[in-house]
N, C-alpha and C positions, 0 to 999 in steps of 0.2 A: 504494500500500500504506500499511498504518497505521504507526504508531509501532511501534517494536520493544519488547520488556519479557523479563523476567529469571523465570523458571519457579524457585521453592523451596522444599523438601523436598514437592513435591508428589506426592499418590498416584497412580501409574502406570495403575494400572488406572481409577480415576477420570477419569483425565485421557485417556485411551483412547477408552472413552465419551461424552467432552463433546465428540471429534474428531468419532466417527461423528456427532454432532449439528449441527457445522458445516456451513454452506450455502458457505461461499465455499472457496479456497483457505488454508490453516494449512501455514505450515515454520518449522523449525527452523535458525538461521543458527549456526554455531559462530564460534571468535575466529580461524578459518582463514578465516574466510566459505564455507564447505562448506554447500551448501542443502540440506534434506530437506522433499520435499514430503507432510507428517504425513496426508493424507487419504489415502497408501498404505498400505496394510496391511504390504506389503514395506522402504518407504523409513521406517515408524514401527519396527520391529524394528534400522533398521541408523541409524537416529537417537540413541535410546537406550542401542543399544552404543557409539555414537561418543561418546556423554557419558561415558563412563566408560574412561578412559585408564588404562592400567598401576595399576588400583584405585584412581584417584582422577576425582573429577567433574571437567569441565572447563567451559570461561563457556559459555553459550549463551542465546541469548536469541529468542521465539516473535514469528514475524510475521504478521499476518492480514491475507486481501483485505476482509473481510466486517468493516466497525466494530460489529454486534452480535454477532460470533464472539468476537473481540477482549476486548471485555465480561464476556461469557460465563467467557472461558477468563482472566483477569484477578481476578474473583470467585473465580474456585475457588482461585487462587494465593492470594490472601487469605484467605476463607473457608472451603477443604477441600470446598466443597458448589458442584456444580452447577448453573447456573441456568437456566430456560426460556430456547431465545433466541425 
């Protein structure tokens, strides 16, 4: 697997989107090390809620199998905008 990175104030729905675009595997690791593997539809809904603890965000940080997913979803953290993989 790739390097880990730090997902912020990124758009949800945006970031949705650039999953279904993903070829490889995308999870979400918490600072419990709780994995969610993002290409479920089901483990992406109880991901998202896990980020958000008694109304506060909590660390998390996205891991990808695929280094031009990674990329991808890396850019949009920076840039708000999606990019071809």
């Amino acid at each position: 697997m790739s390097m880990a990175f730090a997902m912020n104030n990124i758009d949800v729905q945006a970031f949705i989107k650039a999953l279904d675009k993903c070829k490889g595997g995308v999870y979400l690791v918490t600072e419990e090390n709780d994995r969610f593997n993002l290409k479920s539809k089901l483990s992406q809904l109880t991901g998202i809620i896990s980020l958000i603890e008694g109304g506060r965000l909590v660390d998390a940080k996205i891991v990808c199998d695929d280094p031009e997913d990674e990329s991808m979803l890396f850019r949009l953290n920076l840039f708000g905008e999606p990019t071809e993989a």
